[in-house]
FIBAMI-778520 format. One record per residue: residue number from 0; residue in one letter; y, z, x of N, C-alpha, C in turn. Coordinates in steps of 0.001 Angstrom, whole numbers, plus 500000, padded with zeros to 6 digits. Example, Ala and Ser with C-alpha at 12.3 -4.5 7.8 and 13.67 -1.06 7.14 Angstrom:
BEGIN
{pt 0, "A", {494310, 507800, 513190}, {495500, 507800, 512300}, {496700, 507800, 513200}} {pt 1, "S", {497750, 507080, 512850}, {498940, 507140, 513670}, {500030, 507870, 512900}} 
//
This chain:
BEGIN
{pt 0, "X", {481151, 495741, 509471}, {480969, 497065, 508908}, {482166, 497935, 509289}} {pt 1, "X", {482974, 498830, 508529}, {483736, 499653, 508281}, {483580, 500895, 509581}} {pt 2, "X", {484526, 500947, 510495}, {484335, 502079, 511518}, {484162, 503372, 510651}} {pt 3, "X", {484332, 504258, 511138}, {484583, 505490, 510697}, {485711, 505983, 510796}} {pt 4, "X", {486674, 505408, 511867}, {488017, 505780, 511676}, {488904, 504666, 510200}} {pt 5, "X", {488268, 503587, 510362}, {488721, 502528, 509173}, {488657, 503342, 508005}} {pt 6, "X", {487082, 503811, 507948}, {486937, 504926, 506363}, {487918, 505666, 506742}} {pt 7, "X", {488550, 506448, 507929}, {489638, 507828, 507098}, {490661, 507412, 506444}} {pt 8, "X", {491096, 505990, 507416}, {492756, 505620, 506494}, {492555, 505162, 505436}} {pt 9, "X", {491481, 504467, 505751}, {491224, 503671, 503773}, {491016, 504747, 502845}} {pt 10, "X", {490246, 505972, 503111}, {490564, 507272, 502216}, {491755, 507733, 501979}} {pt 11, "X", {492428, 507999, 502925}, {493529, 508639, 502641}, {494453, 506822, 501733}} {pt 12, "X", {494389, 506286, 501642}, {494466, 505016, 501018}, {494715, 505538, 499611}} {pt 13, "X", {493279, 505316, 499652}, {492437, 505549, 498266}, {493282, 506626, 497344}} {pt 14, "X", {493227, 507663, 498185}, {493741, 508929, 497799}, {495268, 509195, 497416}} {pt 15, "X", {495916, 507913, 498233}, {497419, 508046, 497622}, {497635, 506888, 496452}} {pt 16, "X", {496702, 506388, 496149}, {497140, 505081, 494929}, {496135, 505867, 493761}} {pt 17, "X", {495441, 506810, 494248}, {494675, 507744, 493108}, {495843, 508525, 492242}} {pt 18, "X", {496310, 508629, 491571}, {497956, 508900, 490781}, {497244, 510305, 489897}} {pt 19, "X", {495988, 510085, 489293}, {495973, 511182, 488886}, {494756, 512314, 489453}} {pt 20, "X", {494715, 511532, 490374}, {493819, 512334, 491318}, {492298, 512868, 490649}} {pt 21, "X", {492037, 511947, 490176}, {490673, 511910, 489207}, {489283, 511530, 490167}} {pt 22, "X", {489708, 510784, 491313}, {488729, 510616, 492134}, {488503, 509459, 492063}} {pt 23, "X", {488824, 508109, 491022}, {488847, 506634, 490844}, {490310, 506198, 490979}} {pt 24, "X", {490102, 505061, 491131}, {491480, 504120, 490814}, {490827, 503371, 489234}} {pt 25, "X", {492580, 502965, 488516}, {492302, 502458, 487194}, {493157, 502098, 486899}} {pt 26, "X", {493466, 501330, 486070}, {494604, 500448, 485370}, {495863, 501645, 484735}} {pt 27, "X", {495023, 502724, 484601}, {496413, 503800, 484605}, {497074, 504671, 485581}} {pt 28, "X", {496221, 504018, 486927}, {496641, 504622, 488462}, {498155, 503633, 489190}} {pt 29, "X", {497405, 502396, 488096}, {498480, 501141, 488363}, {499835, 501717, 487838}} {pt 30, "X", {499514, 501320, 486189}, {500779, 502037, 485642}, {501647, 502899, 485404}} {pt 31, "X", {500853, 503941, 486548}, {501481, 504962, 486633}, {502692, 504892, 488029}} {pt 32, "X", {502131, 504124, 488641}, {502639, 503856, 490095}, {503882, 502410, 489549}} {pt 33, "X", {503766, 501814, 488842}, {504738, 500799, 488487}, {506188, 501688, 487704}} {pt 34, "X", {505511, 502773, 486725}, {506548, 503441, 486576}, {507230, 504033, 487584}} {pt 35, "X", {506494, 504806, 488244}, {507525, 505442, 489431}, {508155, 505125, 489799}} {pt 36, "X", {507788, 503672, 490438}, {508506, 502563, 491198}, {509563, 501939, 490661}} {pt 37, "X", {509598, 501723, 489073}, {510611, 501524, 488404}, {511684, 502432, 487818}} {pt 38, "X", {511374, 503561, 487670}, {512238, 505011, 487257}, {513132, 505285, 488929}} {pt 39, "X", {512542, 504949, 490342}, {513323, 505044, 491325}, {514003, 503928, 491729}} {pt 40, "X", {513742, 502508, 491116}, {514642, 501406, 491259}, {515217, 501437, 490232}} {pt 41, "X", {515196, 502016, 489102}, {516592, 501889, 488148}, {515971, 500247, 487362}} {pt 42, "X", {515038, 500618, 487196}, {514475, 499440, 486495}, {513953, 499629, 484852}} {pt 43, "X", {515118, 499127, 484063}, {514896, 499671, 483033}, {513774, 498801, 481705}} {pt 44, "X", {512331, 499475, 481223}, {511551, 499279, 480473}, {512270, 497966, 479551}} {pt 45, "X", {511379, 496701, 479980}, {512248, 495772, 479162}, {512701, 494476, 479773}} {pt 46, "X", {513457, 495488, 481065}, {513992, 494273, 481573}, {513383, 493501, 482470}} {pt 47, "X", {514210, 492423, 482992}, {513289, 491677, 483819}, {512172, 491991, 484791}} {pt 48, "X", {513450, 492812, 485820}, {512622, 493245, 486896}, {511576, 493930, 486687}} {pt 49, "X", {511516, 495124, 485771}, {510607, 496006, 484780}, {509441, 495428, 484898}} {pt 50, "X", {509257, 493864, 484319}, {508498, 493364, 483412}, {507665, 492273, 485051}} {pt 51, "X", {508224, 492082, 485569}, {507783, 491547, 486717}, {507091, 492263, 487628}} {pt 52, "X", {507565, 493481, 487908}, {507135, 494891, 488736}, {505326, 495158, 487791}} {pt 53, "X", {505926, 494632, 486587}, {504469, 495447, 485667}, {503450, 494690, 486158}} {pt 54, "X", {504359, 493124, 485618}, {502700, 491882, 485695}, {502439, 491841, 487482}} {pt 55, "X", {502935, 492166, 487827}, {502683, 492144, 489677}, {501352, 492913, 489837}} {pt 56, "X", {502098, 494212, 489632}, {500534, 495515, 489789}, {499421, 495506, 489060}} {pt 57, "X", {499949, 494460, 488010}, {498658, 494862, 486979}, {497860, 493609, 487214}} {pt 58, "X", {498270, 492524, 487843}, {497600, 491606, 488481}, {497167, 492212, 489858}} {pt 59, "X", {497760, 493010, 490560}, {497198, 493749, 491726}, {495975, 494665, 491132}} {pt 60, "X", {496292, 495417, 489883}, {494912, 496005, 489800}, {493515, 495155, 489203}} {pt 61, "X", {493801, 493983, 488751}, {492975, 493504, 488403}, {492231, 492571, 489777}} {pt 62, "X", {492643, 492110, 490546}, {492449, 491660, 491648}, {491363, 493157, 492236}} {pt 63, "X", {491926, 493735, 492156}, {490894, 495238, 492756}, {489877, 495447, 492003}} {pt 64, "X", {489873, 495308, 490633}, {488675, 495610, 489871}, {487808, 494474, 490188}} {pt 65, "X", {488365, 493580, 489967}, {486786, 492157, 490129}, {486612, 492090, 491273}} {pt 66, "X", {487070, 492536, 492739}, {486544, 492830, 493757}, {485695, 494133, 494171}} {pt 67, "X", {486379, 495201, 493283}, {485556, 496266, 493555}, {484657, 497212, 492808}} {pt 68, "X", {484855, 496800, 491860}, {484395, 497569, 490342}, {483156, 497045, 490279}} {pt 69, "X", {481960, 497446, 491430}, {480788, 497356, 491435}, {479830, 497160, 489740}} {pt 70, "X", {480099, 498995, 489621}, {479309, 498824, 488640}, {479779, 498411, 486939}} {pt 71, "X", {481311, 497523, 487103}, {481783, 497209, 485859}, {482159, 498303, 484496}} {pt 72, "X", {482497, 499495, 485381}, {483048, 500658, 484442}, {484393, 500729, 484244}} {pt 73, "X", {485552, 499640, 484964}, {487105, 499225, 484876}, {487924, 500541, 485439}} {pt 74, "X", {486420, 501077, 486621}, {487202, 502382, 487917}, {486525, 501692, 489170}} {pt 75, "X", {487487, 501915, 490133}, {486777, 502003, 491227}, {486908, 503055, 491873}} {pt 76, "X", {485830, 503954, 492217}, {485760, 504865, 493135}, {485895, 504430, 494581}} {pt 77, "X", {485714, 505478, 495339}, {486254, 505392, 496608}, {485080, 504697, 497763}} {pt 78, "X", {483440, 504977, 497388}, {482813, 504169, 497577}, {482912, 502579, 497267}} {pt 79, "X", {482455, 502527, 496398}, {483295, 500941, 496306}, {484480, 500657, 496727}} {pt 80, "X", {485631, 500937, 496527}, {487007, 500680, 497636}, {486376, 500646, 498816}} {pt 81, "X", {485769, 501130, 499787}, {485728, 501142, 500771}, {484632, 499957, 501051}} {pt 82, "X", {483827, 499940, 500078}, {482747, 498257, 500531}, {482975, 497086, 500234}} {pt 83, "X", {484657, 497418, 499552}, {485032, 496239, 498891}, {486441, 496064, 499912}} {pt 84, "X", {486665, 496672, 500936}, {487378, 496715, 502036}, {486474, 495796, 502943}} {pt 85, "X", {485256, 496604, 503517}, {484222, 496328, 504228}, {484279, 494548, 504120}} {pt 86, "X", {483651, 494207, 502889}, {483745, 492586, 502762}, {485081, 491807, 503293}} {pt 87, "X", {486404, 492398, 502914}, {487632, 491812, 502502}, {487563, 491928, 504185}} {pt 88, "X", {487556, 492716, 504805}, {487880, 492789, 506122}, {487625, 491886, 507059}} {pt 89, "X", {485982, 491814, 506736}, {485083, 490947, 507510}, {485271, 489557, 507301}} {pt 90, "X", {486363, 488854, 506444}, {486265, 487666, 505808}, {487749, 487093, 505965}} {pt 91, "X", {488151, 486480, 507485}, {489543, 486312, 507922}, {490080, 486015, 506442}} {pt 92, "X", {490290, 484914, 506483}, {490838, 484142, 505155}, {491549, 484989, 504186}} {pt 93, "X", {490360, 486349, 503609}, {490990, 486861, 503034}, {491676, 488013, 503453}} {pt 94, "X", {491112, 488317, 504317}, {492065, 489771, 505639}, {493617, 489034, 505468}} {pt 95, "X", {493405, 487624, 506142}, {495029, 487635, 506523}, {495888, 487038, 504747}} {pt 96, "X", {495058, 486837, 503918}, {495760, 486746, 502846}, {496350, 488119, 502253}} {pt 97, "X", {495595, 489203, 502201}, {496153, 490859, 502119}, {496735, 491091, 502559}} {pt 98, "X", {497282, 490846, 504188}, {498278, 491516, 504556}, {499414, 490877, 504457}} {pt 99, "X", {499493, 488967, 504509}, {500667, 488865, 503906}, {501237, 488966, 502242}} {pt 100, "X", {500099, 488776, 501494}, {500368, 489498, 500252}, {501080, 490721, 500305}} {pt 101, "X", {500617, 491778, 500823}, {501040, 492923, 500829}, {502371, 493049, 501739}} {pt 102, "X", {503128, 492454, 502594}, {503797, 492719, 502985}, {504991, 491869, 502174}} {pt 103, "X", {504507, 491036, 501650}, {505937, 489978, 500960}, {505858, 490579, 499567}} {pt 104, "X", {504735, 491201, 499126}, {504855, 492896, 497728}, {506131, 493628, 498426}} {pt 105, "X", {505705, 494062, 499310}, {506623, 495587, 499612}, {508130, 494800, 499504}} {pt 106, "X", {508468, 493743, 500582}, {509764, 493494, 500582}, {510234, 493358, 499416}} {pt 107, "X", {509568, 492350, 498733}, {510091, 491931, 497581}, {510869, 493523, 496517}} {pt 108, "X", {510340, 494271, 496723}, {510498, 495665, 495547}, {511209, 496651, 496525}} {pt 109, "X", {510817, 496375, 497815}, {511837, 497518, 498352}, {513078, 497154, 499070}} {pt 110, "X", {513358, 496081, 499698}, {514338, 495527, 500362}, {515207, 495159, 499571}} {pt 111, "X", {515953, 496604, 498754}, {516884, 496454, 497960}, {518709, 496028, 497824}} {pt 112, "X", {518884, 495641, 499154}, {519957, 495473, 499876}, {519445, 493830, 500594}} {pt 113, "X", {518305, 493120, 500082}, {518377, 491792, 500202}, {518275, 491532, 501946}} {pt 114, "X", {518739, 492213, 502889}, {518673, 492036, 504099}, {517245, 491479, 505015}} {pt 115, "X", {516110, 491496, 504583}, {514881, 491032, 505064}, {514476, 492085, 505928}} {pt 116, "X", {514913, 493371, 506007}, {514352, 494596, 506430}, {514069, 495660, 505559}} {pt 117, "X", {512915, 496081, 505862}, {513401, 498059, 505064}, {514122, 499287, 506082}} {pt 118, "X", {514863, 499573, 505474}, {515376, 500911, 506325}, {514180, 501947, 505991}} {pt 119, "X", {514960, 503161, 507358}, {513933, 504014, 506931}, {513935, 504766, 505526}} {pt 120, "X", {514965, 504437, 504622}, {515297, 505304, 503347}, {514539, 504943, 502489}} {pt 121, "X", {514605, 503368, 502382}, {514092, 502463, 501957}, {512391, 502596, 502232}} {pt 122, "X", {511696, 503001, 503178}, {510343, 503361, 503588}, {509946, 504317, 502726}} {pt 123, "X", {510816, 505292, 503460}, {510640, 506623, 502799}, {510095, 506871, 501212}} {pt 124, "X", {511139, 506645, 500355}, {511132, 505520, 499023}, {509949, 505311, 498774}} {pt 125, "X", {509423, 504158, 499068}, {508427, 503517, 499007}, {507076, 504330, 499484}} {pt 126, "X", {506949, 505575, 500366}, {506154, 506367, 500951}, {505681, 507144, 499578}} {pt 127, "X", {506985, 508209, 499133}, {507078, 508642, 497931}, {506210, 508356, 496773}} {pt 128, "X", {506072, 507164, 496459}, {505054, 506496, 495409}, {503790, 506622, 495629}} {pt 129, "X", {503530, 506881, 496865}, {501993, 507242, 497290}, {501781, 508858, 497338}} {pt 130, "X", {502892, 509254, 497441}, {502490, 510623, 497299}, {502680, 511057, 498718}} {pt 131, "X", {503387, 510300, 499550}, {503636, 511185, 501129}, {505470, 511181, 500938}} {pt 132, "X", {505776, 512474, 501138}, {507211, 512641, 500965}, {507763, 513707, 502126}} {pt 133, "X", {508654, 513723, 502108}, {509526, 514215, 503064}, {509775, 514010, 504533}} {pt 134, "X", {509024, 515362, 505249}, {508919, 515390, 506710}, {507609, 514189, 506854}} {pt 135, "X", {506653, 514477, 506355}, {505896, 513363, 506607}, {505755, 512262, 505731}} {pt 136, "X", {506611, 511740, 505189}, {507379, 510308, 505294}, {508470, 509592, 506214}} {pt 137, "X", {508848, 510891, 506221}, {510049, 510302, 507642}, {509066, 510368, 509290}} {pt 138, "X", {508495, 511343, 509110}, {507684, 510855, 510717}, {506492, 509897, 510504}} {pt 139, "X", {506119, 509286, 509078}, {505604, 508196, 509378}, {506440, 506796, 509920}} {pt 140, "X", {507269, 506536, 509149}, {508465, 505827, 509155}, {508646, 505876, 511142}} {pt 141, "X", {508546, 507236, 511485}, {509206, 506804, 512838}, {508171, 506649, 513705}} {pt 142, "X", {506950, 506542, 513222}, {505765, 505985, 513988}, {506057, 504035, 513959}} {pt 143, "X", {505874, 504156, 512524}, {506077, 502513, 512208}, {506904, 501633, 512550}} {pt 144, "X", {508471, 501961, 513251}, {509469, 501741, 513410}, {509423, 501721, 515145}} {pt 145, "X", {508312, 500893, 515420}, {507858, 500916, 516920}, {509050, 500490, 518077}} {pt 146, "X", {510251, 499651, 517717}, {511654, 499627, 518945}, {512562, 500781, 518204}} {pt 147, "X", {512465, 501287, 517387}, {513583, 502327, 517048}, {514679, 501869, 516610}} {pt 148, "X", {514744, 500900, 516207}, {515746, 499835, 515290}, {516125, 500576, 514012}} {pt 149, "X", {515273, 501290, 513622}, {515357, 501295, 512235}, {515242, 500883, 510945}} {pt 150, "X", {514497, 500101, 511171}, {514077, 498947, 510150}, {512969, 498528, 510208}} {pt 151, "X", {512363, 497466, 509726}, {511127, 497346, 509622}, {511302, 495800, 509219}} {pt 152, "X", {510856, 494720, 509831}, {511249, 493298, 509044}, {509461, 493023, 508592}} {pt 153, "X", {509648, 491660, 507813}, {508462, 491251, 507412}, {507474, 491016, 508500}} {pt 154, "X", {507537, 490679, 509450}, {506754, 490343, 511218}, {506568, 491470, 511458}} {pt 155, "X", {507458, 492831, 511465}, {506961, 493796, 511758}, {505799, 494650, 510809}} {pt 156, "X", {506258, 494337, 509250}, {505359, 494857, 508541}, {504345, 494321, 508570}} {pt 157, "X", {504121, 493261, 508919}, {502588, 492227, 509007}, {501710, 493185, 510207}} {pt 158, "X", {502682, 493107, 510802}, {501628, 493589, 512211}, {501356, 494799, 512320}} {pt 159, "X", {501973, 495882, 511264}, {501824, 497488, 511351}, {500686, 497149, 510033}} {pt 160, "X", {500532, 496016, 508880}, {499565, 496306, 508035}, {498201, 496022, 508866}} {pt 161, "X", {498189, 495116, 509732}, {497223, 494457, 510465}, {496666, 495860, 511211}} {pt 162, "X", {497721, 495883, 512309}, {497092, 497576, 512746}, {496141, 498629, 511787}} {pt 163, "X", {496770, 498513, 510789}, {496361, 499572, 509746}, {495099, 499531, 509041}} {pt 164, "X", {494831, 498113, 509272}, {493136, 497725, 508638}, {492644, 497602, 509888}} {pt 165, "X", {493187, 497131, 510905}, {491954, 496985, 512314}, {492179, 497957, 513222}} {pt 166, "X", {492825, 497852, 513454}, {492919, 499274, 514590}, {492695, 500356, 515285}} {pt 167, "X", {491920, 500523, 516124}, {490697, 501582, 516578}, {491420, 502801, 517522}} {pt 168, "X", {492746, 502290, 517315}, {493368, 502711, 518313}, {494182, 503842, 517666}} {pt 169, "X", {493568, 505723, 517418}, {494464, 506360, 517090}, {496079, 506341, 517328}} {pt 170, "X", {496775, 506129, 518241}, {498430, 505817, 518954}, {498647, 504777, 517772}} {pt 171, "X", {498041, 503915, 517330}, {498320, 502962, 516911}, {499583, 503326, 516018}} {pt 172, "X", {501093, 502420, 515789}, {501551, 502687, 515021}, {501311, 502375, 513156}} {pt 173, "X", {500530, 501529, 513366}, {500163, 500837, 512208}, {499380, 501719, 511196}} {pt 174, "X", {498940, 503305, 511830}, {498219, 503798, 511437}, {498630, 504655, 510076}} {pt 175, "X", {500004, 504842, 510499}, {500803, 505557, 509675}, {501616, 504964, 508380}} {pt 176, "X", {500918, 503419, 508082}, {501363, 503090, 506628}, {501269, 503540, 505273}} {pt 177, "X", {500598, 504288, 505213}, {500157, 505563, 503819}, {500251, 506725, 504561}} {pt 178, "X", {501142, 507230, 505316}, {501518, 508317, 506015}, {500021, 509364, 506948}} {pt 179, "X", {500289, 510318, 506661}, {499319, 510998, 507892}, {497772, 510313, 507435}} {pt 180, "X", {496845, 510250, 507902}, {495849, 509945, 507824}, {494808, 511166, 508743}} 
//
């Protein structure tokens, strides 16, 4: 079962992949977020990357609907997100399949310099799309950025997503992957 600190970040979650702030997620919360993501990578409608970035998310949102789209209306509200967390959580197999999914997502689209890290610009960036920008994108970034390296590699992002779904531990740095919570 879902702590109560688990529900705030998974809200504030919820709340930054909510694009039009309607109170559900939906296949136009997706595409709205693939554009962004592609209008700030210079990814032009068409082309490859474009077209890869699309079928990615839109296989990411469909993966979310048949897990969470309780009552089969093609939204998930934030109740369901969160019981459809609840399960995913409780069920290693697929816990640790999400977070390396999700962390070999991010590199793949943000580690635009090929290096196997994100900088913090590069975070930042990527913060942006959720809707956390500026000062608090950059002081999430320097929560997450736990030796002060400046970067962030795939081992590190595994273990700040891991934090970020388990973690009971306000200090936690992991907490700050969808920025303030």
């Amino acid at each position: 079962m879902l702590t109560e600190f688990q529900k705030r970040k998974l809200t504030a979650m919820f709340h930054g992949q909510d694009g039009d702030h309607d109170g559900f997620l939906d296949q136009d919360d997706y595409e709205q977020y693939t554009k962004g993501i592609c209008e700030i990578q210079n990814f032009l409608p068409g082309s490859a990357e474009y077209e890869a970035l699309h079928a990615q998310n839109m296989a990411v949102w469909e993966q979310v609907r048949q897990v969470a789209d309780q009552d089969g209306d093609n939204r998930v509200s934030l109740e369901e997100f969160l019981r459809s967390y609840d399960i995913t959580l409780n069920d290693e197999k697929l816990s640790d399949q999400l977070v390396r999914q999700y962390a070999r997502s991010v590199m793949a689209v943000w580690d635009r310099d090929g290096n196997g890290r994100l900088s913090g610009v590069e975070l930042v960036t990527l913060l942006g799309c959720y809707g956390v920008e500026g000062e608090a994108a950059r002081e999430a970034f320097r929560h997450l950025d736990r030796d002060g390296s400046g970067y962030l590699t795939v081992e590190g992002l595994m273990e700040r997503i891991e934090e970020f779904y388990r973690s009971e531990d306000p200090d936690a740095p992991g907490n700050w992957l969808f920025g303030p919570y």
